[in-house]
Each structure stands twice: as structure tokens, then as C-alpha cells.
N, CA and C of each residue as an Amber inpcrd file, in Angstrom:
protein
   615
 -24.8670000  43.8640000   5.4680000 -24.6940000  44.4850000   6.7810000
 -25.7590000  43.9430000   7.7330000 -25.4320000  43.6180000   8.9200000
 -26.4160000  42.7220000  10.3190000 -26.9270000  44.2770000  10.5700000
 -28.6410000  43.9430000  10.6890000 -29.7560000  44.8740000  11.0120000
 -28.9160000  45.0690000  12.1010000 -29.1980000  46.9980000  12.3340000
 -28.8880000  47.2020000  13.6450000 -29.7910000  46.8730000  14.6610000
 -29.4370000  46.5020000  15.9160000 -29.6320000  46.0350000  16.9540000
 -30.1270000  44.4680000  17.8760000 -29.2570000  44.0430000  16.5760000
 -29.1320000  42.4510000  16.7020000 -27.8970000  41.9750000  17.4900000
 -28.0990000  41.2960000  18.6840000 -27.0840000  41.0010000  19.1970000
 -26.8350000  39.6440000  18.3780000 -25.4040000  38.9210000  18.8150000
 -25.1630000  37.2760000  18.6130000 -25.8230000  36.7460000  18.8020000
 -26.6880000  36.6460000  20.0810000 -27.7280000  35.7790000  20.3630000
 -28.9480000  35.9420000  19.7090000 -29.3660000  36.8900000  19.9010000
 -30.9400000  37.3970000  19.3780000 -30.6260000  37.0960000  17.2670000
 -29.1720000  37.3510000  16.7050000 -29.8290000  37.2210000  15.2780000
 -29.6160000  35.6280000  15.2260000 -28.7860000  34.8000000  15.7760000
 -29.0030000  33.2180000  16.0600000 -30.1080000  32.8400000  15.9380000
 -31.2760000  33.4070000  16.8780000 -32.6400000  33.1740000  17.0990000
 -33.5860000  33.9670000  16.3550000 -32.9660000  34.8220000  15.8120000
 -33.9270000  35.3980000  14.3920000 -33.5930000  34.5670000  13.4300000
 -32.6880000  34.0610000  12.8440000 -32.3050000  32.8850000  11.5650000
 -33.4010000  31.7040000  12.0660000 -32.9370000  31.2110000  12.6210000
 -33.9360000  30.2100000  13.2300000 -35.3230000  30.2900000  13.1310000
 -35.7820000  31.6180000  13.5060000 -37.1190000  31.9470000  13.3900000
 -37.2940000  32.0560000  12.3040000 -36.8760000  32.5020000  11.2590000
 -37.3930000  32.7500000   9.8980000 -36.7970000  31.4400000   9.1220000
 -36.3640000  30.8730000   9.2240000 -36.1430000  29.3300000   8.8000000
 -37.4670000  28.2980000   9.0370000 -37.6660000  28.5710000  10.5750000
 -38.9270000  27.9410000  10.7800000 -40.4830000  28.2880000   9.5180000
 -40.5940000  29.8120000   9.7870000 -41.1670000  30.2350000   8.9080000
 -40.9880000  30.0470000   7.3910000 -39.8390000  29.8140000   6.7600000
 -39.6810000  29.1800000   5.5420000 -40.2780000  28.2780000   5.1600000
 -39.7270000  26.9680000   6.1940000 -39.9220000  26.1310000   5.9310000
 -41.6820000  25.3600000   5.8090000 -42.1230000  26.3080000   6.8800000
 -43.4210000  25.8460000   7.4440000 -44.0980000  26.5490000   5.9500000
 -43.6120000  27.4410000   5.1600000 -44.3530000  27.8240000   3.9510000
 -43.7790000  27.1500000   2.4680000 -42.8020000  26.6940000   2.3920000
 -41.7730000  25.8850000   1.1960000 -41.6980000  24.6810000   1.5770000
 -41.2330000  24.0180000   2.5520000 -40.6050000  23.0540000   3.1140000
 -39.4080000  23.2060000   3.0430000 -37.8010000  22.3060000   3.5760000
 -37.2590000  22.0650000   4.0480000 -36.2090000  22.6700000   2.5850000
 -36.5320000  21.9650000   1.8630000 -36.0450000  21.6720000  -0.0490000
 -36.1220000  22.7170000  -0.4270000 -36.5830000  23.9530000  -0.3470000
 -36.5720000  24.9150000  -0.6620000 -35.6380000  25.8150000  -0.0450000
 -35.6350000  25.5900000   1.0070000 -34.7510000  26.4770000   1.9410000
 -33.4510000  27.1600000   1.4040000 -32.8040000  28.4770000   1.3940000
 -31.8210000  28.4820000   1.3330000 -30.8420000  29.5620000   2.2010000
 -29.7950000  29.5990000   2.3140000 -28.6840000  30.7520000   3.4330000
 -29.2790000  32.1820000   2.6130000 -29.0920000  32.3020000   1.5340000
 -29.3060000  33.5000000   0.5750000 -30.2450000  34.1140000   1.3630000
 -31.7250000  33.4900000   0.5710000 -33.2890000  33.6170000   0.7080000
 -33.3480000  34.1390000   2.1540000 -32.3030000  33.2540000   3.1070000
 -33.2210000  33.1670000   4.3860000 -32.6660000  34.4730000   5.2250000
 -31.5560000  34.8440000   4.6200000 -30.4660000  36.1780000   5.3800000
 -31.7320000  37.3550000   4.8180000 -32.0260000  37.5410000   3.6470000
 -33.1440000  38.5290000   2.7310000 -34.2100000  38.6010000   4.0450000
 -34.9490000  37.4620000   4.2590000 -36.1240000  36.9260000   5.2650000
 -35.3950000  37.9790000   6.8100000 -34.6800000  37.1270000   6.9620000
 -34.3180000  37.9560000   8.1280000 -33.5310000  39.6240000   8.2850000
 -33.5870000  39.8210000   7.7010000 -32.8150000  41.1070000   6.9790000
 -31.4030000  41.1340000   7.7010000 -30.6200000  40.1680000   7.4600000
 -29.5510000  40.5350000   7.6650000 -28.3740000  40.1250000   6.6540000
 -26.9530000  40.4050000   6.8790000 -26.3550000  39.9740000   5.1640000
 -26.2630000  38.8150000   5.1440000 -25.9120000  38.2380000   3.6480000
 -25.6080000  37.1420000   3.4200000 -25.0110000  36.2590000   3.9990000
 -23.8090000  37.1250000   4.9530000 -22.8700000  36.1350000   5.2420000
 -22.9130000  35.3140000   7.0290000 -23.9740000  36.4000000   7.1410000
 -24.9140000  35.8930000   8.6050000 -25.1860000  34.4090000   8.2080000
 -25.9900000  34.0270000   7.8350000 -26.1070000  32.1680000   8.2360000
 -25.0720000  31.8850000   8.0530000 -23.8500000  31.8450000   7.3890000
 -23.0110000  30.6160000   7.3720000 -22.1420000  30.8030000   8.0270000
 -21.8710000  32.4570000   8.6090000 -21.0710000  32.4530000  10.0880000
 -21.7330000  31.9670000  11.1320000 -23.1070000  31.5570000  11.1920000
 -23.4140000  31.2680000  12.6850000 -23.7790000  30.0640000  12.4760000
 -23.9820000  29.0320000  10.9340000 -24.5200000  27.7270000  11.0260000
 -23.4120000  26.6450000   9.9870000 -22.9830000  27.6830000   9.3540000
 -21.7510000  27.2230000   8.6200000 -22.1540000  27.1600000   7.2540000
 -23.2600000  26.0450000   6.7010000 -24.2620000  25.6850000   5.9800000
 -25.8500000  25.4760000   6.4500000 -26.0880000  24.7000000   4.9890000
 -27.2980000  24.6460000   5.5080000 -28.0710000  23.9040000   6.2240000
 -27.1920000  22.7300000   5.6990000 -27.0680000  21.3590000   6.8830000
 -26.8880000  21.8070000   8.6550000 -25.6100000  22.5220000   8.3790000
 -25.4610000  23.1000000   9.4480000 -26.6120000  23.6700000  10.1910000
 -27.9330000  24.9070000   9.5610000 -28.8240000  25.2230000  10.3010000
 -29.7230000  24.2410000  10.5240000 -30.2600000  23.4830000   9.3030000
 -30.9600000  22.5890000   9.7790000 -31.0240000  21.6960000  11.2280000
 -29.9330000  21.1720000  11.4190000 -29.0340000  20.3990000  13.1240000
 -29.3340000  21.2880000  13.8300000 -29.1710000  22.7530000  13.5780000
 -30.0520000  23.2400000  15.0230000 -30.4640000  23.1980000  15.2850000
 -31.6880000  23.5390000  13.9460000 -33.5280000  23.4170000  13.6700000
 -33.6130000  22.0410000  14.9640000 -32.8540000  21.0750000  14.3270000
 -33.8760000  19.4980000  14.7390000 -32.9480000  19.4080000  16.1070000
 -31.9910000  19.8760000  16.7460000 -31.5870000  19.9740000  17.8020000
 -32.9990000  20.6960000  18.9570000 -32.7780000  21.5080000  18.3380000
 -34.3030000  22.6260000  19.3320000 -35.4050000  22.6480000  19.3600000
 -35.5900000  21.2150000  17.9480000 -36.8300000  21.0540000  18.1850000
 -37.2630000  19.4720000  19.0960000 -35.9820000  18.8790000  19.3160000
 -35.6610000  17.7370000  19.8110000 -35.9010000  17.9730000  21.5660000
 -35.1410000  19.3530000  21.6670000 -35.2390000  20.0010000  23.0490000
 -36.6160000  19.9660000  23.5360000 -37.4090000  21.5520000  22.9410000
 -38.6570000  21.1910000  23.0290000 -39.6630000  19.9340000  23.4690000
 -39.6890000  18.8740000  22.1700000 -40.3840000  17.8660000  22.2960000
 -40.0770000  17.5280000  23.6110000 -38.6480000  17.5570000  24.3480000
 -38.5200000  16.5570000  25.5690000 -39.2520000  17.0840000  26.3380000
 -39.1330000  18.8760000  26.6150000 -39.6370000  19.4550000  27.5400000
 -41.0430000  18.9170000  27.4580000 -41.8230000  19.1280000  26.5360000
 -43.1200000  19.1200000  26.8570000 -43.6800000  17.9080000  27.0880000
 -42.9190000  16.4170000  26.4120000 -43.6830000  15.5750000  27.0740000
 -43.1880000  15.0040000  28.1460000 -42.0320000  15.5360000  29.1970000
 -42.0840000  15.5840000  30.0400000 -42.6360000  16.6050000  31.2620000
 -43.1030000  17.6000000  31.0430000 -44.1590000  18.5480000  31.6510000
 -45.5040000  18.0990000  31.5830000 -46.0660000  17.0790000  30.5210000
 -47.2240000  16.6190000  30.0690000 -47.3730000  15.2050000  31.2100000
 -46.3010000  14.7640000  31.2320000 -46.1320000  13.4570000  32.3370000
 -46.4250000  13.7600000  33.6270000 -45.4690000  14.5130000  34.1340000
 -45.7760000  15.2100000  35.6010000 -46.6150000  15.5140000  36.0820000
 -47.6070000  16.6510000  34.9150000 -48.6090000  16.9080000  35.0710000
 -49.9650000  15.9280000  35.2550000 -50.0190000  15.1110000  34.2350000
 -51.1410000  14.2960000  34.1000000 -51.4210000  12.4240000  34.2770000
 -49.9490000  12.0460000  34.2240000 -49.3960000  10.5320000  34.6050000
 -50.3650000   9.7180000  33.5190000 -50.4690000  10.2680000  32.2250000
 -51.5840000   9.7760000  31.2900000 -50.7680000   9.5330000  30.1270000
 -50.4480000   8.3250000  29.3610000 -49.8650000   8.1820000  28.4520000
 -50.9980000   8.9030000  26.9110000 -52.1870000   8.7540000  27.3290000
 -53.0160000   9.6520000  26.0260000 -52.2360000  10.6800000  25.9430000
 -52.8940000  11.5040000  27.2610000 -52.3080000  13.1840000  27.1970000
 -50.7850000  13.5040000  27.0030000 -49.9940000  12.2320000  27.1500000
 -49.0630000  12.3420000  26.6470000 -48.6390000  12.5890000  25.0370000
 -49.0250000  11.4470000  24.4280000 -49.7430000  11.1530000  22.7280000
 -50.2260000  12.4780000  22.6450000 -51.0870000  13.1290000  22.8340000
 -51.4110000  14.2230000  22.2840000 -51.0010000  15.1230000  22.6310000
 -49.6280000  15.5590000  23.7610000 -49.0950000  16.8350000  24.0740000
 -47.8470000  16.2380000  22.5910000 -47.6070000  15.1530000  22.0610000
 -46.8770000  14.8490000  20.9050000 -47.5170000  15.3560000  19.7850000
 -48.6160000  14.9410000  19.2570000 -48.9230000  15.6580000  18.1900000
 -49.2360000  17.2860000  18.4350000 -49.5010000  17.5810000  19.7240000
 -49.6190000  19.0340000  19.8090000 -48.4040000  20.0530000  19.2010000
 -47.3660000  19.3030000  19.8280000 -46.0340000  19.7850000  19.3570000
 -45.5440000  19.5920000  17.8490000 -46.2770000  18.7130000  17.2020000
 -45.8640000  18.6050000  15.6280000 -46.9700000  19.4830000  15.1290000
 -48.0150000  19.8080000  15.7480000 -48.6820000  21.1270000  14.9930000
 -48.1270000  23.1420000  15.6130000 -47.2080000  22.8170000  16.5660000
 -47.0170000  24.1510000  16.7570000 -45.8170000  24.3710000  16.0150000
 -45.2170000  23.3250000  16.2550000 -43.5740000  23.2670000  15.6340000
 -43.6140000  22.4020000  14.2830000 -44.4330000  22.9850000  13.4180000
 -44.3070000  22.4490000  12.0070000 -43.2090000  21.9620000  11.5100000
 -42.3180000  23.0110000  11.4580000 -41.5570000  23.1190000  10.3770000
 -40.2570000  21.8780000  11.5130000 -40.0730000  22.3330000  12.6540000
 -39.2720000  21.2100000  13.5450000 -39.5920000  19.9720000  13.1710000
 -40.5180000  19.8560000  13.5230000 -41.3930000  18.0340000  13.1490000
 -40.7030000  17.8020000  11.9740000 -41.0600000  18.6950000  10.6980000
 -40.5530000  18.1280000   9.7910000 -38.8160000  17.6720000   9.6710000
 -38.3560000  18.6700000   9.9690000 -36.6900000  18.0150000  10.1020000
 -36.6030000  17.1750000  10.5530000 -36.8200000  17.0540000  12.1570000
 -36.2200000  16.6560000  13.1040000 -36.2720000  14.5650000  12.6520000
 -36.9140000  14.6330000  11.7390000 -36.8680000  12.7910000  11.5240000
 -36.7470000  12.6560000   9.9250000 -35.9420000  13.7330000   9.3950000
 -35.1260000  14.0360000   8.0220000 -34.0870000  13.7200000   8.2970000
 -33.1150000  13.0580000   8.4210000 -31.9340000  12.5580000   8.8360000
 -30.4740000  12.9600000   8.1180000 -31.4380000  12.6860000   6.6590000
 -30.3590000  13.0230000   5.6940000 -30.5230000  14.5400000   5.1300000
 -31.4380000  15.2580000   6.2260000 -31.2060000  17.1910000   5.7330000
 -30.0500000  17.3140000   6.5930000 -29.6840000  16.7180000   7.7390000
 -28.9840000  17.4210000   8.3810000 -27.7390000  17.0800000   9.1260000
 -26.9210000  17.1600000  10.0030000 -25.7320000  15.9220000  10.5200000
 -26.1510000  15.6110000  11.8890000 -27.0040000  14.4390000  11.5300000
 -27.4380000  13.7240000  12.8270000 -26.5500000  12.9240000  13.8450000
 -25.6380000  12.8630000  13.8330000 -24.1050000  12.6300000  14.1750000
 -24.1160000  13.6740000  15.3890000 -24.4680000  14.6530000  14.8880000
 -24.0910000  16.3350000  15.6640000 -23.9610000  15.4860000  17.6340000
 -23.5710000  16.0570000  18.4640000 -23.3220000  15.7480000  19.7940000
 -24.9590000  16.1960000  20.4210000 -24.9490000  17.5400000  19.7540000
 -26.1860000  18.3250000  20.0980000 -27.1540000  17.3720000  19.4770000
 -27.3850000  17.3690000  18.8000000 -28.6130000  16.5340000  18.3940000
 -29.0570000  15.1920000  18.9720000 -27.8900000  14.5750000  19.2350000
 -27.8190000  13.1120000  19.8600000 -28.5150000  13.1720000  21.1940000
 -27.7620000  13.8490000  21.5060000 -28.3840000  14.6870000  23.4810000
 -29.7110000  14.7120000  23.4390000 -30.2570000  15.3690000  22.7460000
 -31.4840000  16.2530000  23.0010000 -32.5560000  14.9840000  21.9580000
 -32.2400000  14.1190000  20.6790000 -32.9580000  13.2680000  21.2280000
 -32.9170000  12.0600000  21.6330000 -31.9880000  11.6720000  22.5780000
 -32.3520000  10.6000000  23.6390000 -33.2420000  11.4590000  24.8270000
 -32.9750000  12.4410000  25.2590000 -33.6150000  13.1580000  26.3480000
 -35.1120000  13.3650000  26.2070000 -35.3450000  12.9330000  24.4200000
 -36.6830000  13.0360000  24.0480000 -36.8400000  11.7170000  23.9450000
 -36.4420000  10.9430000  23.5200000 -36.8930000   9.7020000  23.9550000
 -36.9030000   8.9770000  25.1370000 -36.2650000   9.3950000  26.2530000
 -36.0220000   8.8890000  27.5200000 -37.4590000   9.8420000  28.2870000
 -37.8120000  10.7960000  28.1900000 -39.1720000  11.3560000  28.1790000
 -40.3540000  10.4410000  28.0240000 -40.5630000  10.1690000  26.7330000
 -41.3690000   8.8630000  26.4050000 -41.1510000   7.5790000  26.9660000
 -40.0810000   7.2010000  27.0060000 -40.0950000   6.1600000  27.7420000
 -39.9680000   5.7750000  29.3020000 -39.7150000   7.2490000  29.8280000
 -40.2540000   7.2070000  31.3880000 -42.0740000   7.4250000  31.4370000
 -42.7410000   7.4540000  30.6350000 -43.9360000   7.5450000  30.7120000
 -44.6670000   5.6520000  30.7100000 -43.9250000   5.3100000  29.7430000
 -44.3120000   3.9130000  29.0290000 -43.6060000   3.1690000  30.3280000
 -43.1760000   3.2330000  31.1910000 -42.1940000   2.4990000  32.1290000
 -42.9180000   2.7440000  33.2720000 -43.6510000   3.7070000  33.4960000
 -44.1920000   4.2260000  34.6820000 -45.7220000   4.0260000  34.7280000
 -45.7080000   4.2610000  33.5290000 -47.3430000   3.4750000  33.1500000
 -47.4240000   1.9250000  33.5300000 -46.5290000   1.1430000  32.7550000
 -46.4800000  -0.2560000  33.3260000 -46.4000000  -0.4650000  34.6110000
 -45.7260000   0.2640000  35.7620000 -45.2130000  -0.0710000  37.0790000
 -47.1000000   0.1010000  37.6180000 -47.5370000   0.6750000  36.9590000
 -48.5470000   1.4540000  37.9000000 -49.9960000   0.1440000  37.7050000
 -49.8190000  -0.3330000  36.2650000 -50.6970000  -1.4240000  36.0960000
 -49.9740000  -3.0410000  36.9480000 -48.6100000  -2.9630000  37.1790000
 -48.4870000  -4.1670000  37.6920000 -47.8780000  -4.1160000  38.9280000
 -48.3410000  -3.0880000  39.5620000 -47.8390000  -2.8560000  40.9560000
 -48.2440000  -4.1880000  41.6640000 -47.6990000  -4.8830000  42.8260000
 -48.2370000  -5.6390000  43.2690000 -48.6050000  -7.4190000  42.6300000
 -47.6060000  -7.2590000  41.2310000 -47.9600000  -8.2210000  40.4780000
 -46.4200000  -9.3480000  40.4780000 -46.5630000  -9.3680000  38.8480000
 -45.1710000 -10.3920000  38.7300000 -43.8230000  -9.8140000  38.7360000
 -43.6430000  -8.7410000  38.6770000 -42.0350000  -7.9250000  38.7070000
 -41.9050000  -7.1920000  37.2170000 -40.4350000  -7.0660000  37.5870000
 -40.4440000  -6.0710000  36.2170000 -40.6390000  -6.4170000  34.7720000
 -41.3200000  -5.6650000  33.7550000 -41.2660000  -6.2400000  32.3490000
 -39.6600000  -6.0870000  32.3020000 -39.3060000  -7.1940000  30.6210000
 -38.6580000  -7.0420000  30.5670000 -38.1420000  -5.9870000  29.9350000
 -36.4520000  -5.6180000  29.3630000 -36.4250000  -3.8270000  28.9920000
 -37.0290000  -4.2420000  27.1170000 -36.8420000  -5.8690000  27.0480000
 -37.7530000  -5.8070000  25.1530000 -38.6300000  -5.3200000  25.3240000
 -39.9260000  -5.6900000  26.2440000 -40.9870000  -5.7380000  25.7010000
 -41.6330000  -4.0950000  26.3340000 -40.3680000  -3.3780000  27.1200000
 -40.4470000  -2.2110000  27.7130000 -40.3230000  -1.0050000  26.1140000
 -39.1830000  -1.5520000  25.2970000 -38.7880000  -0.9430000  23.9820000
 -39.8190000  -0.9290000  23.0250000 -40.2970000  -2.3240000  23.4990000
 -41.5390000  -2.6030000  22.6600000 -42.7450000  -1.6520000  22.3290000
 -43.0010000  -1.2950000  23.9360000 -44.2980000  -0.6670000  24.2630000
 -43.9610000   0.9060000  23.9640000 -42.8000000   0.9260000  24.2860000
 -41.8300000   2.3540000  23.7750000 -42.2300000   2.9760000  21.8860000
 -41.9880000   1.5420000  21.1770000 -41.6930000   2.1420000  19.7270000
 -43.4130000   2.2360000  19.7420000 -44.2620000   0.9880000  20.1250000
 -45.5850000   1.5330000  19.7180000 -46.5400000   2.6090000  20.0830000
 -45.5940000   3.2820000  21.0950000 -46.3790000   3.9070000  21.5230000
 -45.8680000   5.7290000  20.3680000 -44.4110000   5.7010000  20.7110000
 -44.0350000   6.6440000  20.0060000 -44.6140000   6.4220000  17.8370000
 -44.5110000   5.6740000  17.3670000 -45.3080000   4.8400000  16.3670000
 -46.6910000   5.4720000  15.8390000 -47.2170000   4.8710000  16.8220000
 -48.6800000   5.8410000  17.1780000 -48.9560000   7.1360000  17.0760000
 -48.1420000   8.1630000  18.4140000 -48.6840000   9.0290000  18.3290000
 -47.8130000   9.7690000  16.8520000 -46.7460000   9.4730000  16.3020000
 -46.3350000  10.1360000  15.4170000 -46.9510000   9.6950000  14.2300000
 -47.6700000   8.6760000  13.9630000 -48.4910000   8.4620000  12.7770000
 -49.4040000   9.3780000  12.7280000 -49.8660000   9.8430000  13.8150000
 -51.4490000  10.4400000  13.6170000 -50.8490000  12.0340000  13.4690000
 -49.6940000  12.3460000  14.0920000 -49.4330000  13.9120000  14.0860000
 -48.7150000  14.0650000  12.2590000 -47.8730000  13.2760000  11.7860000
 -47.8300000  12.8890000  10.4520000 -48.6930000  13.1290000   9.6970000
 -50.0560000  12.4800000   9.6810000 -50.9130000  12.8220000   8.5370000
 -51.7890000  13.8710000   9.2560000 -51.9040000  14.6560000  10.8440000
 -52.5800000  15.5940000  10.9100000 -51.7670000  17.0380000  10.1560000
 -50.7240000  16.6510000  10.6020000 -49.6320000  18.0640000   9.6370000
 -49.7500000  18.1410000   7.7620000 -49.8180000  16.3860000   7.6420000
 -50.0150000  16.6310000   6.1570000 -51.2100000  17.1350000   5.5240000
 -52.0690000  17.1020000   6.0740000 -53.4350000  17.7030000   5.3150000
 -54.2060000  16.2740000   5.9470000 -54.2920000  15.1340000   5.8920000
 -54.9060000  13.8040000   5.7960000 -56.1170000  14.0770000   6.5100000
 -56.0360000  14.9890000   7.8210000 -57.4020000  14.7680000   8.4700000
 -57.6380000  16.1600000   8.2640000 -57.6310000  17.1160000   7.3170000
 -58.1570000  18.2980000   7.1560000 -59.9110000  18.3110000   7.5710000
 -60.4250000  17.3210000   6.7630000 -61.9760000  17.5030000   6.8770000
 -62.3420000  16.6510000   8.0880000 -61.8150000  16.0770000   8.6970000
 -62.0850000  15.8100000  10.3110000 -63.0800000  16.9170000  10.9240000
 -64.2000000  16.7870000  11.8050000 -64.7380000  18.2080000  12.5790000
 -64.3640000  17.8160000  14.2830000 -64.5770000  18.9560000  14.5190000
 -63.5440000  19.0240000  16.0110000 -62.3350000  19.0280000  16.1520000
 -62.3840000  19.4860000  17.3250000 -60.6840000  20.1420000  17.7710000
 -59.2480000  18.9360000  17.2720000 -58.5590000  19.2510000  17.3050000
 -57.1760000  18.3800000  16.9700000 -57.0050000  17.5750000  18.2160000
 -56.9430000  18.3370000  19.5130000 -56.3520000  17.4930000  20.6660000
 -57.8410000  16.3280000  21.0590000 -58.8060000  16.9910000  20.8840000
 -60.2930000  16.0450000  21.2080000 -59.7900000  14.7280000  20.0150000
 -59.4280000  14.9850000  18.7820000 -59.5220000  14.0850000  18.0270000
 -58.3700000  12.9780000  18.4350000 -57.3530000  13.6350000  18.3280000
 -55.7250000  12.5320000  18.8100000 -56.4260000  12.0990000  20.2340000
 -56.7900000  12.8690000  21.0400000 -57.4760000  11.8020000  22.3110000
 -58.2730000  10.6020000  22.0670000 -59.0690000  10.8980000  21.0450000
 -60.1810000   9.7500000  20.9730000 -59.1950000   8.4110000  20.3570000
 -58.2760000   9.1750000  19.2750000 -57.9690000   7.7530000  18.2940000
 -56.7450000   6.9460000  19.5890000 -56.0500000   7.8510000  20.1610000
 -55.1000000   7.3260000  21.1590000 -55.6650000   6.2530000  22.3300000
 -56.3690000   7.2030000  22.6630000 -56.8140000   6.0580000  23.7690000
 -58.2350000   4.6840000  23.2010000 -57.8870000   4.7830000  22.2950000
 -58.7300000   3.1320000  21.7480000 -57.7480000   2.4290000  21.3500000
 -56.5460000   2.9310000  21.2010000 -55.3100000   1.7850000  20.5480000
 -54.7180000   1.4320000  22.1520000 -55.0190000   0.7710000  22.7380000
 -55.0150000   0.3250000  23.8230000 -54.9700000  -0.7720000  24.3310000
 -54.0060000  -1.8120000  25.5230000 -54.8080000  -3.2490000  25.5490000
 -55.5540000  -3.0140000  26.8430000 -56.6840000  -3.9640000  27.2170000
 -57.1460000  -3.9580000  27.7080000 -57.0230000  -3.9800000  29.6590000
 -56.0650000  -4.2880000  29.4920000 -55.7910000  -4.4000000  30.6110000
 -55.0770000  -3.3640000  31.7290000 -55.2130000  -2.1650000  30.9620000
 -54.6580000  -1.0780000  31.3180000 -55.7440000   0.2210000  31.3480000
 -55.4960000   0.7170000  32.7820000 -56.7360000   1.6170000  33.0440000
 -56.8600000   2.9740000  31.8390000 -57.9250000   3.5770000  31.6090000
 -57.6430000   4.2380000  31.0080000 -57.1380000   5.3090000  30.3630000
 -56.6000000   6.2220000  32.0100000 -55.7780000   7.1970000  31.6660000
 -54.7740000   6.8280000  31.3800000 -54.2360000   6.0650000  31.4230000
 -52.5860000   5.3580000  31.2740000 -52.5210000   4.5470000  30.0500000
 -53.5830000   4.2220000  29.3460000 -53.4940000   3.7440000  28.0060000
 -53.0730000   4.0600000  27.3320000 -52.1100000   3.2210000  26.2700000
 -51.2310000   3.8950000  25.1270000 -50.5850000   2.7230000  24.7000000
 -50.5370000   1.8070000  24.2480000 -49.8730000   0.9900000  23.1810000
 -50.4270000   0.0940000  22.7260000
């Protein structure tokens, strides 16, 4: 029986929530519709009417967490026109959204096919790469014309590359004994992977 006073929407977003929470304590492999209806107190047959399976919830998971990511590193752009602070509003988001991070580049947890998923991440990658595009315009204003869109993809994968290596092993434990803050630290290592010729708030590939 669905806890009373759960609407459609709100127990959608309670599954979700306690999925997140699963996962961020089991991982992904552990997960199950059963376990996770118990978690959320509602019946059994709640997840697979609202996700089908488990595949099925997962594609949400990495749908919303695909969303997210865009939002913020495009709020992070606007705000600061800094490809670092960009890099690190990225790993910021793989430490709030654990358990997202982890799906969302699991391919084979979930049906990456989905329409939803596809959407949300190009919109996250078109995020990043209006940063990496705008960064360049700003170092060669006044110069030889446009890069080309390779070496635009280029600066794109290394940059995305980057900051997801370092949010990768900060989620895995790797820099546990690091001292100082997380965002002080992804700042420092981000903005030294840099070429030179690029000022330094705008550094990043």
C-alpha cells in the first residue's frame, strides 16, 4: 500500500531520493525495486509502475543527474567566465550528487538510448563546451579567426577529461588524506593543467 500522502509526483521523487541514498551507501549493483519500495515505504509495486525496472530507474537517476550537471555548469559560466571555476563547479557536483555521478557514465546500468537522457546530456555537454568556445574567443579576440570545431572538440574532451578525472578519484577515496578544502584543491590541480598562453581565469586544457 503507497504511504498516505504521497502524491504521483512527490512518491516519483521519493524513489529517486532513496535510490540516490542507496546507492551512495551500496552502489549501483546492489540496488534493488524490492529493497528500495521497503526504503521508501511504499509497496512493492510502486517502482515498477513508475520506472518499469530497474534499468528503467536508473535512466532517470542519470537523466536528472545529466540535468543538474548542465544547470550548474552553466550558472558557474555566467557567473564567473572561468573555465577553473568551471572544473570545479564539475567536481563539486560529483561530490553532492554521488550516487548520479556514478550512473550517469554507467552506460550499461541503464538505457542510454532513452530520448530523455540523450537531451539532457548534450545540454550538458553543450554547457561545457560553450565555456571551452568562449574561453578561446576571449584569448584570440583580435587574432587569426576561428579555431577549428577539431581542435574546439579537442579542447572540449580535455577539458571535460580533466575535470572528471580528478572528481573520479576525489569520490573514490584516492585523495581522502589530501588537507584542505575539495574546491581549494580541484582549483589548484585545474588551473596548472593549462597552456600557457591563456590568461588565468580562463585556463583549462
Amino acid at each position: 500500500m503507497v504511504k498516505e500522502g504521497y502524491h504521483h509526483g512527490d512518491l516519483r521523487r521519493a524513489l529517486l531520493d532513496a535510490a540516490a541514498q542507496a546507492i551512495e551507501e551500496q552502489g549501483p549493483a546492489a540496488l534493488s525495486l524490492r529493497a528500495l519500495a521497503r526504503r521508501a515505504g511504499v509497496s512493492h509495486a510502486a517502482p515498477t509502475h513508475h520506472f518499469g525496472d530497474k534499468a528503467g530507474l536508473l535512466t532517470a537517476l542519470a537523466e536528472e543527474g545529466y540535468g543538474l550537471l548542465a544547470d550548474e555548469l552553466t550558472a558557474e559560466w555566467a557567473a564567473s567566465r572561468s573555465l577553473v571555476e568551471q572544473g570545479v563547479a564539475y567536481v563539486r557536483f560529483a561530490r553532492r550528487h554521488k550516487a548520479h555521478f556514478e550512473v550517469m557514465f554507467r552506460p550499461d546500468l541503464y538505457h542510454a538510448g532513452d530520448p530523455g537522457v540523450i537531451a539532457a546530456r548534450e545540454r550538458a555537454g553543450q554547457a561545457l563546451y560553450v565555456g571551452v568556445v568562449d574561453a578561446r574567443a576571449m584569448v584570440e579576440a583580435g587574432g587569426a579567426g576561428e579555431r577549428q570545431p577539431a581542435e574546439i572538440r579537442a579542447a572540449g574532451l580535455a577539458a571535460w577529461s580533466i575535470a572528471h578525472g580528478f572528481a573520479a578519484l576525489w569520490t573514490g577515496g584516492a585523495f581522502a588524506d589530501l588537507p584542505g578544502e575539495p574546491d581549494e584543491i580541484a582549483r589548484m590541480v585545474l588551473g596548472r593543467l593549462s597552456p600557457p598562453d591563456m590568461p588565468p581565469r580562463h585556463r583549462f586544457h
